[in-house]
PDB file of N, CA, C and O in Angstrom:
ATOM      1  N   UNK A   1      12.326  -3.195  -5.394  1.00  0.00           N
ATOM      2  CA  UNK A   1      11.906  -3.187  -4.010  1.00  0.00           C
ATOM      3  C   UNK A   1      10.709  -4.120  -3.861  1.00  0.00           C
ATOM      4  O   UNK A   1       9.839  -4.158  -4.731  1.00  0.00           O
ATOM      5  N   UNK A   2      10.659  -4.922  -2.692  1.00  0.00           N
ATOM      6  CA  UNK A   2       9.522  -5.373  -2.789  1.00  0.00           C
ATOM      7  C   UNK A   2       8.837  -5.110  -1.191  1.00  0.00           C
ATOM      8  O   UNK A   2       9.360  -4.280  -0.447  1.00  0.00           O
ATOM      9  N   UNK A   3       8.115  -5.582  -0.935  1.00  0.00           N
ATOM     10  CA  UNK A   3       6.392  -5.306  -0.202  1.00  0.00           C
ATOM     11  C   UNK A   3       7.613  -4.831   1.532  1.00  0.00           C
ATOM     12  O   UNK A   3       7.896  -3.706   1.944  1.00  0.00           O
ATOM     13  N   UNK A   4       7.979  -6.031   2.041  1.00  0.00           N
ATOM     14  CA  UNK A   4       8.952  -5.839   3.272  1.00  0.00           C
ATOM     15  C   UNK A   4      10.311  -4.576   3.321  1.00  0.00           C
ATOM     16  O   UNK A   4      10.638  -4.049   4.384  1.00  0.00           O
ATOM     17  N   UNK A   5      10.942  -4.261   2.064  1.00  0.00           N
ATOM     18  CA  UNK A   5      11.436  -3.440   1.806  1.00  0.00           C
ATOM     19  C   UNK A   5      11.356  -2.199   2.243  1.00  0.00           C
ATOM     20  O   UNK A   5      12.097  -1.500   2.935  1.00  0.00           O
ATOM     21  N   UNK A   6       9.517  -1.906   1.311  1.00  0.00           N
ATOM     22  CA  UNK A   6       9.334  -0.958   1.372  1.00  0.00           C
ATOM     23  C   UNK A   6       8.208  -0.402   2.996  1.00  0.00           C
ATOM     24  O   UNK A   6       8.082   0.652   3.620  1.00  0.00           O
ATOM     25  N   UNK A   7       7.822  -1.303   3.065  1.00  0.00           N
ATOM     26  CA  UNK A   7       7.633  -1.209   5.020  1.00  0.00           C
ATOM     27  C   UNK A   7       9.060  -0.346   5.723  1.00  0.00           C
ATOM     28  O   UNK A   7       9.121   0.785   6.204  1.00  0.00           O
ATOM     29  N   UNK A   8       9.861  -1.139   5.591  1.00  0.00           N
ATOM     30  CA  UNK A   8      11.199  -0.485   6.196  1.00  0.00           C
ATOM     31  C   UNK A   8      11.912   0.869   5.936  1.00  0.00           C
ATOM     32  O   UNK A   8      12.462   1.664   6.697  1.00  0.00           O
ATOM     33  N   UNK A   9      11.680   0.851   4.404  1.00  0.00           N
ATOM     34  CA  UNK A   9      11.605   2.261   4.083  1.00  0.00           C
ATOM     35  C   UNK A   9      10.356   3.784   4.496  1.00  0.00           C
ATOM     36  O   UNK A   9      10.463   5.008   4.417  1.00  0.00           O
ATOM     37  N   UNK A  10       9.445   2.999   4.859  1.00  0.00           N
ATOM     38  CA  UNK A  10       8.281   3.903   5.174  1.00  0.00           C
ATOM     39  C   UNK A  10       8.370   4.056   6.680  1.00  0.00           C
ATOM     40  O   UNK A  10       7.670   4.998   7.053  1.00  0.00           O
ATOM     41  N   UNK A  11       8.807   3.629   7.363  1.00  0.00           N
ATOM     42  CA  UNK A  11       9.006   3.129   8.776  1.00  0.00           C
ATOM     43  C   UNK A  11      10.416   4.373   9.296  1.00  0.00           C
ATOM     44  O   UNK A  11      10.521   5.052  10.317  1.00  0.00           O
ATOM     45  N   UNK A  12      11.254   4.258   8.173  1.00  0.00           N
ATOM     46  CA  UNK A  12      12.488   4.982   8.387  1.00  0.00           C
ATOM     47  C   UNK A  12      12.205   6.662   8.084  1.00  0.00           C
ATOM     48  O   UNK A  12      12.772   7.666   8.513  1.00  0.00           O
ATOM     49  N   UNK A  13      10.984   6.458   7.081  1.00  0.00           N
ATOM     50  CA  UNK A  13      11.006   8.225   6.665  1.00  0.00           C
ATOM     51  C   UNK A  13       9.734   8.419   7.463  1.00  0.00           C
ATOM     52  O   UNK A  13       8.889   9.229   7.082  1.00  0.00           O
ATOM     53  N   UNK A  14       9.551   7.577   8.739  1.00  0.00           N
ATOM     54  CA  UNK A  14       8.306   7.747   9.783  1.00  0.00           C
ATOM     55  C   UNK A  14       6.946   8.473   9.116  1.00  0.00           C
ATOM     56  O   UNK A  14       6.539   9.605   9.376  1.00  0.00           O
ATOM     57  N   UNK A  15       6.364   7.515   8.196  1.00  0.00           N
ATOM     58  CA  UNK A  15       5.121   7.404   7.806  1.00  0.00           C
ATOM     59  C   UNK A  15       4.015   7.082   8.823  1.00  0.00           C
ATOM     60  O   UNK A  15       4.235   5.994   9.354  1.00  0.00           O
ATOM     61  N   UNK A  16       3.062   7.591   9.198  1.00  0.00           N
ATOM     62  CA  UNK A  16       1.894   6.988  10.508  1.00  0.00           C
ATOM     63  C   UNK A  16       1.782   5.356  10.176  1.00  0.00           C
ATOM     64  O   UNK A  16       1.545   5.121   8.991  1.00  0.00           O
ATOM     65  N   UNK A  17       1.856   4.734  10.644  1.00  0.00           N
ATOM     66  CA  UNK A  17       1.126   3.552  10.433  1.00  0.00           C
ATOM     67  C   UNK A  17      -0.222   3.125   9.902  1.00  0.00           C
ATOM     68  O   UNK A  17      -0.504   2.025   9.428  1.00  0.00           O
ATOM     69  N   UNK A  18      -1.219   4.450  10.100  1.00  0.00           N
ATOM     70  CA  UNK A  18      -2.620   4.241   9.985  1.00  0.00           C
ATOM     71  C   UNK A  18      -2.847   5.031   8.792  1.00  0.00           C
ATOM     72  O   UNK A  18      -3.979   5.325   8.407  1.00  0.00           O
ATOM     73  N   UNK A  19      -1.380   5.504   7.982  1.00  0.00           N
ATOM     74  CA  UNK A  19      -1.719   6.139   6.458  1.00  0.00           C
ATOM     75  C   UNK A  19      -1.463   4.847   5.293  1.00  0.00           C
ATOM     76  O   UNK A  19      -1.296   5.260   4.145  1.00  0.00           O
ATOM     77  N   UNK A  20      -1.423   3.572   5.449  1.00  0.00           N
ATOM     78  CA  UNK A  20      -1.217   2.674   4.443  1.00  0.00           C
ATOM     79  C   UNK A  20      -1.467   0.972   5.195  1.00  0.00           C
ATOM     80  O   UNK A  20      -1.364   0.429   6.295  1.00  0.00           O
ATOM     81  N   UNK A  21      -1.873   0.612   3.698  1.00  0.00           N
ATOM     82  CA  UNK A  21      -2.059  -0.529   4.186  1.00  0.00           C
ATOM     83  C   UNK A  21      -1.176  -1.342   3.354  1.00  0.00           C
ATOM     84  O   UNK A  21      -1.291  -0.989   2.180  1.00  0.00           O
ATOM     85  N   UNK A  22       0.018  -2.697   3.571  1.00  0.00           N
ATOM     86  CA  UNK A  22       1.265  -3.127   1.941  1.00  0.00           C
ATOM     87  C   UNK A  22       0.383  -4.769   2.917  1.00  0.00           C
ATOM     88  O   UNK A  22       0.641  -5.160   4.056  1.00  0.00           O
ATOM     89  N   UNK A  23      -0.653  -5.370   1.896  1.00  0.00           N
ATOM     90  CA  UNK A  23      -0.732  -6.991   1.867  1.00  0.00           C
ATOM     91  C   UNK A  23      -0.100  -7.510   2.739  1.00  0.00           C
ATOM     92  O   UNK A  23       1.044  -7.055   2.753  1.00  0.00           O
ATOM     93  N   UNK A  24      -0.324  -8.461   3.704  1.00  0.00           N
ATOM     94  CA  UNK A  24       0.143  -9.677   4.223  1.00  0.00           C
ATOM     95  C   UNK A  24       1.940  -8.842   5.044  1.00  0.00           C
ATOM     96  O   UNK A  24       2.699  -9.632   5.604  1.00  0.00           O
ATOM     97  N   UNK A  25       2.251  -7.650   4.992  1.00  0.00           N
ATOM     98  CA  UNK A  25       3.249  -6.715   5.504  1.00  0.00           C
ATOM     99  C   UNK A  25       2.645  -6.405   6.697  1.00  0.00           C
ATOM    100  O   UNK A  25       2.599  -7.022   7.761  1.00  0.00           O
ATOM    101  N   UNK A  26       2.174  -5.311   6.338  1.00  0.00           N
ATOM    102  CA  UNK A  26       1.461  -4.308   7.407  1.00  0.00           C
ATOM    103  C   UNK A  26       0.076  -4.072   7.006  1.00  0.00           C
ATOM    104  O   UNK A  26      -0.260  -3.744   5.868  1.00  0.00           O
ATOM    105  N   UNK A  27      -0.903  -4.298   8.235  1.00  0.00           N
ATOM    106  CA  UNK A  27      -2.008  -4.257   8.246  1.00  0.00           C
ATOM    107  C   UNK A  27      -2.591  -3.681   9.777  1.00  0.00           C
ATOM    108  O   UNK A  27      -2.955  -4.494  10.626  1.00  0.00           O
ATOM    109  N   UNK A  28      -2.626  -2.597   9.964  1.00  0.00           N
ATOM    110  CA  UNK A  28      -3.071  -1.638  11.202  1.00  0.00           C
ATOM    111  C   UNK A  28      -4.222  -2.473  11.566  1.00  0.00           C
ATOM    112  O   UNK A  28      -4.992  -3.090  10.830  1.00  0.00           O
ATOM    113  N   UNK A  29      -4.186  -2.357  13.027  1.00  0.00           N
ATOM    114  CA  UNK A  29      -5.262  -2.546  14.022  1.00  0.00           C
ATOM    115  C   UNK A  29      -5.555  -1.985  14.771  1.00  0.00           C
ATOM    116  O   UNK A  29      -4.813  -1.802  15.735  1.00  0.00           O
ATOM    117  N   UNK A  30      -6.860  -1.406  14.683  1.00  0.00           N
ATOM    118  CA  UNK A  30      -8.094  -1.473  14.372  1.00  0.00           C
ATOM    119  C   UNK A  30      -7.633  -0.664  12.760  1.00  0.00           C
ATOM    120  O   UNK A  30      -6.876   0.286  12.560  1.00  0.00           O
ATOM    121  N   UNK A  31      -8.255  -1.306  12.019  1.00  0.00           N
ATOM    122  CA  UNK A  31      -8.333  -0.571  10.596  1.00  0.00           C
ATOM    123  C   UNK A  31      -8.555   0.932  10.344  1.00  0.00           C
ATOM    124  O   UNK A  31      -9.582   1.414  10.823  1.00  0.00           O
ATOM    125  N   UNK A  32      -7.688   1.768   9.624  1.00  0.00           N
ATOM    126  CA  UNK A  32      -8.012   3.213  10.068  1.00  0.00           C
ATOM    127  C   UNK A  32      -9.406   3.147   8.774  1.00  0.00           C
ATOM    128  O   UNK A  32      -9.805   2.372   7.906  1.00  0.00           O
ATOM    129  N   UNK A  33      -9.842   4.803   9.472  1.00  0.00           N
ATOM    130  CA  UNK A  33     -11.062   5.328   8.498  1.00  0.00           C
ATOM    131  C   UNK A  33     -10.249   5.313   6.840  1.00  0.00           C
ATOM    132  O   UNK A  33     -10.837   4.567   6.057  1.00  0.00           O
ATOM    133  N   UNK A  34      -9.399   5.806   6.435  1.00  0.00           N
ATOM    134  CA  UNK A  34      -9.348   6.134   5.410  1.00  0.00           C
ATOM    135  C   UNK A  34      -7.122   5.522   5.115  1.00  0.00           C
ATOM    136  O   UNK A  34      -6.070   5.555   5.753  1.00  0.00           O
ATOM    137  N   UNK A  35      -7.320   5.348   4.592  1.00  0.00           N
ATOM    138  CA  UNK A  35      -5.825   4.741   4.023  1.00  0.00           C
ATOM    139  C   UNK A  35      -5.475   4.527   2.737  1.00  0.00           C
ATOM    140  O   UNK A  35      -6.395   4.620   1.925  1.00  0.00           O
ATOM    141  N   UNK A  36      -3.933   4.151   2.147  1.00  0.00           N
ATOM    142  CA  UNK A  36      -3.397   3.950   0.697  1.00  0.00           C
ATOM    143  C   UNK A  36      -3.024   2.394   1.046  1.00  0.00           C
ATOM    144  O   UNK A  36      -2.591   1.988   2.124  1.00  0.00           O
ATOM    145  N   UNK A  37      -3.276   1.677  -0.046  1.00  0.00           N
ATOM    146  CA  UNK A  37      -2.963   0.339  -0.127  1.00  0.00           C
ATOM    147  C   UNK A  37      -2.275  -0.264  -1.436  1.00  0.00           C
ATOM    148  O   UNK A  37      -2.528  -0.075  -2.626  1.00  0.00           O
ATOM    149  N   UNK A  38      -1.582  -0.838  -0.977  1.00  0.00           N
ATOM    150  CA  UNK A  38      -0.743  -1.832  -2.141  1.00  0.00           C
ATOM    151  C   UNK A  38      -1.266  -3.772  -2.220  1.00  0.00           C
ATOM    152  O   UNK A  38      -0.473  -4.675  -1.954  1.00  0.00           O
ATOM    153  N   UNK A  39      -2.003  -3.885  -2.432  1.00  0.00           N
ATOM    154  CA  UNK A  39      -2.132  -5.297  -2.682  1.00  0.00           C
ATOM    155  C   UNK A  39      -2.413  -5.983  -3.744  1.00  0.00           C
ATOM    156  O   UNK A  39      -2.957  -5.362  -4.657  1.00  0.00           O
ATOM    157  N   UNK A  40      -2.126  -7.452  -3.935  1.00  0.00           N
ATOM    158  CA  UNK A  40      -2.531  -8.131  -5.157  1.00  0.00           C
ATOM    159  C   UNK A  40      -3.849  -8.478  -5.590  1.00  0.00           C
ATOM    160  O   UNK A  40      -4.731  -8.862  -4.822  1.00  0.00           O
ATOM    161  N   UNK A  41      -4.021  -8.292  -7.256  1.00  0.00           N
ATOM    162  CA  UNK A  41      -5.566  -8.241  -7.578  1.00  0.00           C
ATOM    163  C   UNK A  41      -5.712 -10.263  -7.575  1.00  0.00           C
ATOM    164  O   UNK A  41      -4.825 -11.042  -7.224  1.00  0.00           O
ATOM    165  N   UNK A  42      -6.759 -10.527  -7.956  1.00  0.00           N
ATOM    166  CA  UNK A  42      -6.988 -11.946  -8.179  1.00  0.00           C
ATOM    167  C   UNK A  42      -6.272 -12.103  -9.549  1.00  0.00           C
ATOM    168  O   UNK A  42      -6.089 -13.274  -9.881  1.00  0.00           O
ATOM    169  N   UNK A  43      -5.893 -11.281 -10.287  1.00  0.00           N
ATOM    170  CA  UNK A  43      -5.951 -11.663 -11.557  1.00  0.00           C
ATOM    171  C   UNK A  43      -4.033 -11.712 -11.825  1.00  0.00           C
ATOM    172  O   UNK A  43      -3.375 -11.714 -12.865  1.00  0.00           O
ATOM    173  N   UNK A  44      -3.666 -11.743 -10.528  1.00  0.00           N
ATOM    174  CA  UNK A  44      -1.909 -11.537 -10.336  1.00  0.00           C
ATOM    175  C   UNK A  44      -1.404 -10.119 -10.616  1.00  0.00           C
ATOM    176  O   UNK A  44      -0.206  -9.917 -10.421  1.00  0.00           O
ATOM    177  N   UNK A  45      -2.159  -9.130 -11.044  1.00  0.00           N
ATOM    178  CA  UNK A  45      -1.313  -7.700 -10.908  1.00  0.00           C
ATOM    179  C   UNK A  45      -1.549  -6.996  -9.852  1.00  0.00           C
ATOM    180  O   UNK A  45      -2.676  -7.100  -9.368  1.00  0.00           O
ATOM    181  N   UNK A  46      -0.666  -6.183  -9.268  1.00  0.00           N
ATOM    182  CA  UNK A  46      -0.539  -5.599  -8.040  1.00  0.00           C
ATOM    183  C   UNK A  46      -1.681  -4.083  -8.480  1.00  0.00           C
ATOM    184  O   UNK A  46      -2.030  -3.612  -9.562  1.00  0.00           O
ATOM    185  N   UNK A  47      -1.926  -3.770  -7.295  1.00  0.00           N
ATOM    186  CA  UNK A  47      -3.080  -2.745  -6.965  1.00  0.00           C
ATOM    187  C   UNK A  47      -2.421  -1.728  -6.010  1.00  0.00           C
ATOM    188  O   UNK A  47      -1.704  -2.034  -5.057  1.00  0.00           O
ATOM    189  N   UNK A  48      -2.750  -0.507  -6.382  1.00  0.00           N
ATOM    190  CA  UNK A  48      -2.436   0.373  -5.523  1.00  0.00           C
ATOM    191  C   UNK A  48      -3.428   1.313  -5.238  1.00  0.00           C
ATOM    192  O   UNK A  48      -3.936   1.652  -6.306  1.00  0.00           O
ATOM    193  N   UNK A  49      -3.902   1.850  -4.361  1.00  0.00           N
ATOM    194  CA  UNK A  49      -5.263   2.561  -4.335  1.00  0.00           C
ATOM    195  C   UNK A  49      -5.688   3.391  -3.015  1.00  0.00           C
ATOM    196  O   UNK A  49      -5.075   3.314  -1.951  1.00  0.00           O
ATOM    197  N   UNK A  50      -6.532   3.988  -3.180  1.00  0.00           N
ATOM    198  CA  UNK A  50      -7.234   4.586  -1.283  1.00  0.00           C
ATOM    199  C   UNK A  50      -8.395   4.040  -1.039  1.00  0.00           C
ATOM    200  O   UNK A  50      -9.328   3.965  -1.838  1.00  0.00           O
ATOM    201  N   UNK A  51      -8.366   3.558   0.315  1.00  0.00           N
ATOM    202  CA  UNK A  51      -9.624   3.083   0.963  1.00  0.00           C
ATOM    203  C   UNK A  51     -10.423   3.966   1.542  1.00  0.00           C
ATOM    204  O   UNK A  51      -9.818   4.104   2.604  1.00  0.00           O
ATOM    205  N   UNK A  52     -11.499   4.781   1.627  1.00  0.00           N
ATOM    206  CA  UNK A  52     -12.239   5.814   2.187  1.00  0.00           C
ATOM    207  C   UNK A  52     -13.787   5.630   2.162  1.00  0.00           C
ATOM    208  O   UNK A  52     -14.549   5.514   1.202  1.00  0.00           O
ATOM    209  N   UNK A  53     -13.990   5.636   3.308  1.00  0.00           N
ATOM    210  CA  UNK A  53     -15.338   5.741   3.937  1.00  0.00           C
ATOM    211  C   UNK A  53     -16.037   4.292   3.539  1.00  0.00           C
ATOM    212  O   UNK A  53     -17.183   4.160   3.109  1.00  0.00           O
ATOM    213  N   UNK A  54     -14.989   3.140   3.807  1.00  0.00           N
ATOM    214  CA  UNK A  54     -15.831   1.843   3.203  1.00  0.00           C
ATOM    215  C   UNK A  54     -15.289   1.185   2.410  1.00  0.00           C
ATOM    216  O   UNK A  54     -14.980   0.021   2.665  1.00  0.00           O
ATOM    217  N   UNK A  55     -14.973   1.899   0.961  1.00  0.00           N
ATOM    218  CA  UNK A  55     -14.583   1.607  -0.167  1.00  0.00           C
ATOM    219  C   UNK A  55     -13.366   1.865  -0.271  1.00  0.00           C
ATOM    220  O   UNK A  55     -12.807   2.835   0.241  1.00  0.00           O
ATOM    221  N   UNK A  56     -12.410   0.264  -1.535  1.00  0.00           N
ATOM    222  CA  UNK A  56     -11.421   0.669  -2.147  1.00  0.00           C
ATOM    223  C   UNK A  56     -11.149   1.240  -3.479  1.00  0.00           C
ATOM    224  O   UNK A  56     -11.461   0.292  -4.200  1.00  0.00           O
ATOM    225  N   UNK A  57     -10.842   1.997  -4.105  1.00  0.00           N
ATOM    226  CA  UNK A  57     -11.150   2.850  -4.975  1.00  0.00           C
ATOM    227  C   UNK A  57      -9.482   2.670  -5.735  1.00  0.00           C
ATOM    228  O   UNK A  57      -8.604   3.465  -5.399  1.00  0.00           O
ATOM    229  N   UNK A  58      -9.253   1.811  -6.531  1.00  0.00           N
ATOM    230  CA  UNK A  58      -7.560   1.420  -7.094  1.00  0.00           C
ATOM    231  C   UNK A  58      -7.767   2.690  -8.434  1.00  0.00           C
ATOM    232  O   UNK A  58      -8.506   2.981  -9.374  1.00  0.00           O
ATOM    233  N   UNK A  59      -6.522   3.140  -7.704  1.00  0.00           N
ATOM    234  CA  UNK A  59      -5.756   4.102  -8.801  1.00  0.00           C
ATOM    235  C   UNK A  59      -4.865   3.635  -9.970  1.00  0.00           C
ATOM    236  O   UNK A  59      -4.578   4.222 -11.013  1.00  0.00           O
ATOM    237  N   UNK A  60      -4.475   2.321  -9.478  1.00  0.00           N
ATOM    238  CA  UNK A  60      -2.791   2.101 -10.491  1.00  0.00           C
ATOM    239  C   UNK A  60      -3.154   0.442 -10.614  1.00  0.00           C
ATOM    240  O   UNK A  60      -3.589  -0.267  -9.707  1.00  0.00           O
ATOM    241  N   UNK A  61      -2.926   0.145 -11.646  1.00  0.00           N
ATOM    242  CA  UNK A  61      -2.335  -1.706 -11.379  1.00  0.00           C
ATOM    243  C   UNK A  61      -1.098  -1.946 -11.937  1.00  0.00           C
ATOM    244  O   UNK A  61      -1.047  -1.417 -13.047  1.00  0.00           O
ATOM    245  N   UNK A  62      -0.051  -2.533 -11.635  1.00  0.00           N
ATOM    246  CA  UNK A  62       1.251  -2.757 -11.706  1.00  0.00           C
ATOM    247  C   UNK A  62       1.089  -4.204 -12.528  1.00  0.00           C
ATOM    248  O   UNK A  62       0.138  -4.982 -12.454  1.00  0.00           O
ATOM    249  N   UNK A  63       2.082  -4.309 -13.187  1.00  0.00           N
ATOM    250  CA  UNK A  63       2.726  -5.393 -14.072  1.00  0.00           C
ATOM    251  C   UNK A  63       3.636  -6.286 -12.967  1.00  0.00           C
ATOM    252  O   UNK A  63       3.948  -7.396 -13.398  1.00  0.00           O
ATOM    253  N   UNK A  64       4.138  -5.951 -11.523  1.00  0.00           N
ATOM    254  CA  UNK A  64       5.297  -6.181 -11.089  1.00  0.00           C
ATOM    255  C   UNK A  64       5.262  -5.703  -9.888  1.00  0.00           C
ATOM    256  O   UNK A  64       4.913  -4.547  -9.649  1.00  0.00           O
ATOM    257  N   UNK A  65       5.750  -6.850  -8.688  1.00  0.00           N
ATOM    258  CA  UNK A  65       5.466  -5.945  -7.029  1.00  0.00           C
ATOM    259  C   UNK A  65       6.586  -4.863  -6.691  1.00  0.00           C
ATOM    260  O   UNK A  65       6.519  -4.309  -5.593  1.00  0.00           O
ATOM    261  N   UNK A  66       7.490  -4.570  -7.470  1.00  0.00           N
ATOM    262  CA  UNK A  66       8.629  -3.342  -7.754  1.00  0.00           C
ATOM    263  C   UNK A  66       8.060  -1.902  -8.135  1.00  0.00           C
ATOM    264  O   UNK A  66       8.388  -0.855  -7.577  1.00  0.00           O
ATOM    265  N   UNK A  67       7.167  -2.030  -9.165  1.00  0.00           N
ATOM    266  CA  UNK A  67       6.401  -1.092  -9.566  1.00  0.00           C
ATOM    267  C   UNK A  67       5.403  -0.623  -8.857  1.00  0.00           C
ATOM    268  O   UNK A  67       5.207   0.589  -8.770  1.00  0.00           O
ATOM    269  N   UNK A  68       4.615  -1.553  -8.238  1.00  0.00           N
ATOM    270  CA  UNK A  68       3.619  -1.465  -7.406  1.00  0.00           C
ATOM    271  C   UNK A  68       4.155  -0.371  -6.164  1.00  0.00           C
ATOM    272  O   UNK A  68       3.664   0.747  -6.015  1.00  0.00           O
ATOM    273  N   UNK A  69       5.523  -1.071  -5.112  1.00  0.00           N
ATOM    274  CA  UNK A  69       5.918  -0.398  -4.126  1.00  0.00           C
ATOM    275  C   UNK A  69       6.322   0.934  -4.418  1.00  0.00           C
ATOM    276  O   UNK A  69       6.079   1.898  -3.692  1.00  0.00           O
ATOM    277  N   UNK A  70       6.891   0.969  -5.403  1.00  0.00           N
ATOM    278  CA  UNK A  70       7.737   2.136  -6.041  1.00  0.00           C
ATOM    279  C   UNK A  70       6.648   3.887  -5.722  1.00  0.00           C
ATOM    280  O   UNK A  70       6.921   4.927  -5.122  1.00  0.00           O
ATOM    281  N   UNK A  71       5.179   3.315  -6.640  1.00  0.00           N
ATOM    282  CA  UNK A  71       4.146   3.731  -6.949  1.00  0.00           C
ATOM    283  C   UNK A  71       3.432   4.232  -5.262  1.00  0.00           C
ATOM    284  O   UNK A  71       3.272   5.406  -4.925  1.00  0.00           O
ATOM    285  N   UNK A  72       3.110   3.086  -4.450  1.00  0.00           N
ATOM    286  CA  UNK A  72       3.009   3.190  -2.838  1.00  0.00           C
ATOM    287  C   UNK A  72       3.748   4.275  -2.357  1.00  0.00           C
ATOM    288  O   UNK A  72       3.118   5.197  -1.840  1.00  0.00           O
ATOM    289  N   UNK A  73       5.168   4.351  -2.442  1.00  0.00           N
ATOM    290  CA  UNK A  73       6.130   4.751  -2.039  1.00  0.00           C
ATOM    291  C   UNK A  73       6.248   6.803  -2.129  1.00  0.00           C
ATOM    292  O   UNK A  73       6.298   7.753  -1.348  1.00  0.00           O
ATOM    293  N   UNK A  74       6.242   6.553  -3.553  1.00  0.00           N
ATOM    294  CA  UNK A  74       5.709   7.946  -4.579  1.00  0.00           C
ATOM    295  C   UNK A  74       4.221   8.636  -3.315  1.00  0.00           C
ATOM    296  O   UNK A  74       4.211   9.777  -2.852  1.00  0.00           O
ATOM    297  N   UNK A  75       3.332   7.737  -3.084  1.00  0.00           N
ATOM    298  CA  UNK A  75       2.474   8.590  -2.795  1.00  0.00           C
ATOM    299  C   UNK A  75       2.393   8.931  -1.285  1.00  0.00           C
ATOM    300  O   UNK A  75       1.387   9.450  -0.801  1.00  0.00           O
ATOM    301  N   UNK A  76       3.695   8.561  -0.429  1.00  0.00           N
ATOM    302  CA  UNK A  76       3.312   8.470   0.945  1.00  0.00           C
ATOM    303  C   UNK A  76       4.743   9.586   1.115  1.00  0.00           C
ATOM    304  O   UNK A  76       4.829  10.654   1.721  1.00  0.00           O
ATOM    305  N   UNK A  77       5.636   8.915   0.409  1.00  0.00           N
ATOM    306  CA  UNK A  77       6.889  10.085   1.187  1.00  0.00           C
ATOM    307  C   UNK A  77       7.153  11.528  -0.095  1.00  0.00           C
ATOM    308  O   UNK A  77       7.933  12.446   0.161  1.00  0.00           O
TER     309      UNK A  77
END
């Protein structure tokens, strides 16, 4: 699965919009207080993590943007 995929899949099992943030996909406006994010580190592995009160705080780094969504996916539905 990758990043657009899994938008569509989160979209279908009607996830809020303002519970995740997937890179250069979906990016809520106005930015919520607190959210789960999937994006790429500088160093090319994918990041998965919660943003709260400011800060991103990465739980997971992925080898692979399959793993990454998979992982996203796991924590929202």
């Amino acid at each position: 699965m990758e990043r657009r995929e899994l938008r569509t899949v989160l979209e279908a099992a009607r996830v809020p919009d303002g519970y995740y943030r997937i890179e250069d996909v979906h990016e809520p406006v106005p930015t919520p207080t607190d959210f789960l994010f999937l994006r790429r580190a500088a160093d090319g592995v994918w990041e998965t993590g919660a943003y709260e009160r400011g800060t991103y705080e990465v739980l997971a780094r992925h080898p692979d943007e399959a793993t990454a969504c998979g992982h996203l996916m796991h924590l929202l539905v």
